[in-house]
N, C-alpha and C positions, 0 to 999 in steps of 0.2 A: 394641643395647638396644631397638631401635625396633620387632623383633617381637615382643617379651617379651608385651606389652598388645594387639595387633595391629594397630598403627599398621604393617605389613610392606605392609596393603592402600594405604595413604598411599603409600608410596615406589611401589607398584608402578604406582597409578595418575597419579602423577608421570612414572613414565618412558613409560607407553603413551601418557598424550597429550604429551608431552616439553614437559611445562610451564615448564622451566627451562633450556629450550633457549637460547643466545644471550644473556640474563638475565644480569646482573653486579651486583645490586641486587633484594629483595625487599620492599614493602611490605604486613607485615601487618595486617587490619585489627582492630583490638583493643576488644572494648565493657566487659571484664572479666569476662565469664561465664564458665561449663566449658568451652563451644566453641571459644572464641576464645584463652583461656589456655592450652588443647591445643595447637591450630592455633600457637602465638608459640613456647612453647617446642620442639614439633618442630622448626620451621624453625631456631631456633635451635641445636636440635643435627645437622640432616643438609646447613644451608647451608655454614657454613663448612667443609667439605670437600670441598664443592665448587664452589671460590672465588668465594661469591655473599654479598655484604655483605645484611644484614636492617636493618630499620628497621621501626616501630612506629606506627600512627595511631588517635587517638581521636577519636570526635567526641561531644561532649556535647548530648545533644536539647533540655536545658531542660525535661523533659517531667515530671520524675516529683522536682521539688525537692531536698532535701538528700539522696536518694537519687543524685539524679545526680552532684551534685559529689562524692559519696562515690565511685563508679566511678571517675570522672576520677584521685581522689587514690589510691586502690587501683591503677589500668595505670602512674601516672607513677611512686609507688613502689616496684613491682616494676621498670619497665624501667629506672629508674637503679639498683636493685642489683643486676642483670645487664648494667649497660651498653650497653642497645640505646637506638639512636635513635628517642628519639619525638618526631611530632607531634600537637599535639591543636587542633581547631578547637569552634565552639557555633556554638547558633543558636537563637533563639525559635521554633522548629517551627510549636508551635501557633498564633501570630502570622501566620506565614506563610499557614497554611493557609486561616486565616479570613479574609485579606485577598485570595487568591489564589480563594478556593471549591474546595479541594480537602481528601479527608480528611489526617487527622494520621499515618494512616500512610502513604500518596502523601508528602505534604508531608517526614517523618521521610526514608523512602528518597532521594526526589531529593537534599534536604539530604546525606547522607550519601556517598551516592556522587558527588554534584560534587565533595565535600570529598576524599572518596576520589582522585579524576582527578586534579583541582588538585594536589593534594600530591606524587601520585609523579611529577608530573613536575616540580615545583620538586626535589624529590629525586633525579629521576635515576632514579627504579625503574620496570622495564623489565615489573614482572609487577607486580599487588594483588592479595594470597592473601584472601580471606573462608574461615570459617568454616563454611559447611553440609559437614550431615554425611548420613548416609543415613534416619535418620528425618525430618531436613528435607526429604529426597527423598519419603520415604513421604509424605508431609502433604501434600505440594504436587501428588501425584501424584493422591494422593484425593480432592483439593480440585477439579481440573480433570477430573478425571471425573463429580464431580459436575453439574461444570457442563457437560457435554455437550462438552469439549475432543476437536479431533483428534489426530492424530500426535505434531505438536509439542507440545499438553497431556501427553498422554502420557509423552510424554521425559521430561518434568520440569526439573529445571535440568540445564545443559549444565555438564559440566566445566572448559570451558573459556570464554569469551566474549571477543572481542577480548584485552587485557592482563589478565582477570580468571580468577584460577586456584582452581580449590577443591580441595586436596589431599584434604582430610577425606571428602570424599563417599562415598565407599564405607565410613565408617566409622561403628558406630553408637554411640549418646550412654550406652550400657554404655560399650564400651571407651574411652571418652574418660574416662571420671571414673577407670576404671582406671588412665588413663596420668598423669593427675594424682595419683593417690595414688602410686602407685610413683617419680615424681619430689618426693613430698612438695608440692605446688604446691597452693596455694588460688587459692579463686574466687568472685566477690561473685555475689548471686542479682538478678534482677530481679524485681522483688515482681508485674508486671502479667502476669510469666509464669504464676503461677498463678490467674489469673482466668476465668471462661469468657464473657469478654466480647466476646471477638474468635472468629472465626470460624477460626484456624488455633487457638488455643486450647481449642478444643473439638474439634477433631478430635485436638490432643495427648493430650488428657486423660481422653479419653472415647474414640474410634472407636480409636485405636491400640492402646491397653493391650487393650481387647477385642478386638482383630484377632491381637495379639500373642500372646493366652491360648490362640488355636487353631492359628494359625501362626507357631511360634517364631521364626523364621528371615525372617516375610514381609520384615523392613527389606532381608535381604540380596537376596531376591526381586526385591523391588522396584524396586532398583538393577539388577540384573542386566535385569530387563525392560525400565526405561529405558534402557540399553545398546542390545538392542538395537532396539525400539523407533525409538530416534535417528538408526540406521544405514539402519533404511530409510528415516526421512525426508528424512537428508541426501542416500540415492542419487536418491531422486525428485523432490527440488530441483535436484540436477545437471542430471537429466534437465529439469525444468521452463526450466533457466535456458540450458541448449543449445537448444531450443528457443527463447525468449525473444533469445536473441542472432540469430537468424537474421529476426526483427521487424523491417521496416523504424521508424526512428525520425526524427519530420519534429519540432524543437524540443522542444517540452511537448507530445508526440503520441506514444504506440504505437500502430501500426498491425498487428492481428492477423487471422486467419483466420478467421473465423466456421465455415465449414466444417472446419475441420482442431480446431477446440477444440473443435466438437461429436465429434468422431470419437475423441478420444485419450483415454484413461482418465482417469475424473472423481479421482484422487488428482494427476495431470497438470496436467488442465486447471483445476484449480481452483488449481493452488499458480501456474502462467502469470499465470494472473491477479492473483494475490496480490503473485507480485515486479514483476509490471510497474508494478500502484497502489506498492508500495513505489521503485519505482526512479523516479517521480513524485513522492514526497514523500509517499505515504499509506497509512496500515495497513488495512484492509479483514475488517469482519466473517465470521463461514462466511454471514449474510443478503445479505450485500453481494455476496458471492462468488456465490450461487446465480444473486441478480439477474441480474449479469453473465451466465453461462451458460446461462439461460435465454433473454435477449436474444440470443443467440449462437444456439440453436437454434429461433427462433423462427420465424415466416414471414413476419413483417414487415419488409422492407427497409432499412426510415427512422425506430424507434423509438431511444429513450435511457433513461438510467437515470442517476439523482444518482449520487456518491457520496460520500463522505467528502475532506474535504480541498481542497473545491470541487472534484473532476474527477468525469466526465460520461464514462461508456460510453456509446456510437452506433453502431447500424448503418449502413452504407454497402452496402448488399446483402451480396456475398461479406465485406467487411471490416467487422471492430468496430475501433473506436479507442475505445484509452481517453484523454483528453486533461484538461492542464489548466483551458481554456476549455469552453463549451458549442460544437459548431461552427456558426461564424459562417456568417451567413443574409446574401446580399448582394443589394440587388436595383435599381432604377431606376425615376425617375419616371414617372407617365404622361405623356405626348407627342404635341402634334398637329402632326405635319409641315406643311409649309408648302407649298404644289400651286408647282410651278417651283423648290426650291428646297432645299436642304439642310439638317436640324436634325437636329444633332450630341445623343446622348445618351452624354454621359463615359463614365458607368459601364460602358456597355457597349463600349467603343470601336470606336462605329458613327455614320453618320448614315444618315437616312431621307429619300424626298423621293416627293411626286406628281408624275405624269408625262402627257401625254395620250399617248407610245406609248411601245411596248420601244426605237424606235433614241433616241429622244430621250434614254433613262435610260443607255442605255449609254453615248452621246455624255459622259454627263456623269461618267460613270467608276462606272457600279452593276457589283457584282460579284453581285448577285442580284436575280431581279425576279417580283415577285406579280404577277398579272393578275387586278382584278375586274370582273366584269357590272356596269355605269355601272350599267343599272335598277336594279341586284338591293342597291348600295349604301345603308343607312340612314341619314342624316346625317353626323355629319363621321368621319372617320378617326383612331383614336387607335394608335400605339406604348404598349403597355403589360405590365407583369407579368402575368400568368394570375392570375384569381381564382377564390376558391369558384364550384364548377358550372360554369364553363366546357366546353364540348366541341366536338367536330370529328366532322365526317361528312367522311369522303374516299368519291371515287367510285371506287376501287379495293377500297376496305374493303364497303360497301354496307350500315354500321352506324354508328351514331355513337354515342362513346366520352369517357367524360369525360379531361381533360386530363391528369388523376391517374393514370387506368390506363394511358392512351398511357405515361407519363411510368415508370410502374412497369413496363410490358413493353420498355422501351425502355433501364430501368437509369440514368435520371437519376439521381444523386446528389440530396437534398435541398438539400444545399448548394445546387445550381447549378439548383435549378428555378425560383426565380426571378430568374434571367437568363437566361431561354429567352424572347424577345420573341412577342409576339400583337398582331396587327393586329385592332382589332375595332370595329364605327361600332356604333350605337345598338341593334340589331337583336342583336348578339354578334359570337362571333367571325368572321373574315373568313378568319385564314390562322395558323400558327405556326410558327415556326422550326424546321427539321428536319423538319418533317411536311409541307407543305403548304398547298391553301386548302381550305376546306368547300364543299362543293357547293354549298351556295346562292349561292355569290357566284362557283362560275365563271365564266369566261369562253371562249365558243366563235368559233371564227374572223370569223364574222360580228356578233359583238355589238363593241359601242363599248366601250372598256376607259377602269380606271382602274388605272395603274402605281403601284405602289409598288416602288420602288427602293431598295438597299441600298447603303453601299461603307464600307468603314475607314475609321476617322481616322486 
């Protein structure tokens, strides 16, 4: 009986995404409109033959006064004279909303579908069927095109989501009042449904009827183009997240390629980015996304980017990370060694000491050692982090270089720039770690030195 009306598109689309698959328990969700009263009594006659128990949920919004409890009293009437299991939950919506700062419809839905969660698993039901049908496709689908949606806008609603199954989708809200009439079944209206107060409201009522008048057929269209639509998205989420898996991941840290996400096709590399913030805990705008891939092919080594959910893209030259924290900046005080003697700085796990010659420092266990021109010394000697404008003449280079560019052609991480030590007295810098000393403060065979010595703690 179930093609008569052409509910035949219901079952079909049932078995291609095998929504009843494993499923021993249905829960429908019931508000008492056309949609929903279709959706209760199909189930009710294509479940039990195939040994899948049905049960019934309401939830009351509070929203719309003796209208509402009129629904409530209208599902519970029907489902006790067809003896389906119902439950019904409420909820002051609008209370909520204005105490929470969210609209009444957010507020409505989340209400709704926690109720929804909650219940089938106090019940045991293993799928929750809703009601959208293929106009609710069309509407949703117009809606997010308007709003400049990709792929995923596109698609529309998914047939399937976790435990939530929509039989009805491919069916349009013609054939549903059909399969109510033909079963003789009523149905209570919602009065806010004809308003053009809300923005799915007006494209019901106004953009569809005139879409419809040119293209009969567009509701069927439409589903069909969200089909496939969805197909390619979810192959190039595959693709994104085979990718994604091959990411080193260090805690609350992805660690990606800057180079390889600039190289792979921007439907790729934007959805990369999209599940790695999701697989962190955050949803990520297509602005947020850009960001991201822009810092990726940038030629800036060392910049970041906010994002949603506290985490923070950064370059690390070849790698971006997206992480929960900002990355931490570690550094050490400044330090004036002590001439004969050893001053330990923790943070770097070193000490530093003056010396009057190289065997004296080694005697004393230096595994590194700066030699400077006694004259060419300015005042005292300090251990210290590099600062703005800092630089270095090496006499090998025959140019001096601020610390930054050394630091950028050399691939320093930010992170780790400052805990790159510099020795520098009054005058500037004297010498830096990994590079050398600056010619002004060489030391030639015959000039009197000052050692500065290194070794582990």
């Amino acid at each position: 009986m179930t093609d008569k009306c052409g509910l035949k598109k219901a079952v079909e689309l049932i078995d291609k995404y095998r929504m009843l698959d494993g499923a021993k328990k249905v829960l429908c969700a019931v508000s008492g409109g056309a949609d929903s009263m279709c959706l209760l009594v199909f189930l009710s006659e294509i479940l039990p033959e195939r040994g899948i128990e049905l049960a019934a949920a309401h939830f009351n919004h509070k929203l719309r006064g003796d209208e509402s409890d009129r629904d409530e009293r209208f599902v519970r009437d029907f489902c006790q004279s067809r003896g389906i299991e119902l439950a019904v939950g409420s909820a002051d919506v609008a209370l909520y909303a204005k105490e929470n700062g969210l609209s009444v419809e957010e507020s409505a839905r989340d209400a709704r579908y926690e109720f929804l969660e909650t219940t089938a698993s106090e019940l045991g039901a293993q799928r929750i069927a809703t009601a959208h049908n293929s106009d609710d496709q069309l509407e949703t689908i117009l809606m997010n095109l308007a709003r400049g949606s990709g792929t995923r806008g596109l698609a529309g609603i998914p047939p399937v989501r976790d435990r939530f199954i929509r039989p009805l989708l491919a069916v349009s809200r013609e054939e549903i009042i059909d399969f109510l009439a033909s079963r003789g079944v009523s149905h209570v209206e919602d009065s806010t449904n004809e308003l053009d107060d809300a923005t799915r409201n007006e494209v019901r009522h106004k953009v569809v009827p005139a879409l419809k008048n040119i293209f009969p057929y567009i509701s069927d269209n439409a589903f069909r183009a969200s089909t496939l639509v969805r197909a390619d998205a979810e192959y190039l989420d595959r693709v994104a997240l085979e990718k994604l898996a091959g990411c080193p991941r260090e805690n609350d840290e992805i660690v990606l390629n800057a180079e390889v996400l600039s190289a792979v096709p921007a439907p790729v590399s934007s959805r990369l980015v999209m599940l790695a913030a999701k697989s962190l805990g955050a949803g990520l705008s297509e602005a947020h996304v850009e960001s991201v891939l822009k810092l990726a092919g940038s030629d800036q080594p060392s910049a970041s980017v906010s994002l949603p959910g506290g985490l923070r893209a950064y370059r690390n030259y070849s790698e971006l990370r997206i992480s929960s924290d900002a990355p931490s900046v570690r550094t050490f005080p400044d330090t004036e060694p002590e001439p004969g003697r050893w001053t330990e700085i923790k943070e770097l796990g070193l000490a530093f000491g003056l010396f009057d010659t190289p065997d004296e420092a080694k005697i004393n266990g230096a595994f590194n050692i700066f030699l400077f021109k006694k004259e060419a010394v300015c005042g005292r000697i300090h251990v210290r982090p590099r600062k703005t404008g800092d630089s270095l003449k090496l006499s090998a280079r025959g140019c001096r270089k601020t610390l930054k560019k050394l630091f950028i052609e050399k691939k320093i991480p930010l992170s780790e720039r400052e805990l790159v030590y510099v020795a520098a007295d009054d005058s500037g810098v004297l010498c830096v770690e990994g590079f050398g000393t600056d010619v002004r403060a060489a030391c030639g065979k015959l000039d009197e030195a000052v050692v500065l010595a290194v070794k582990n703690i």
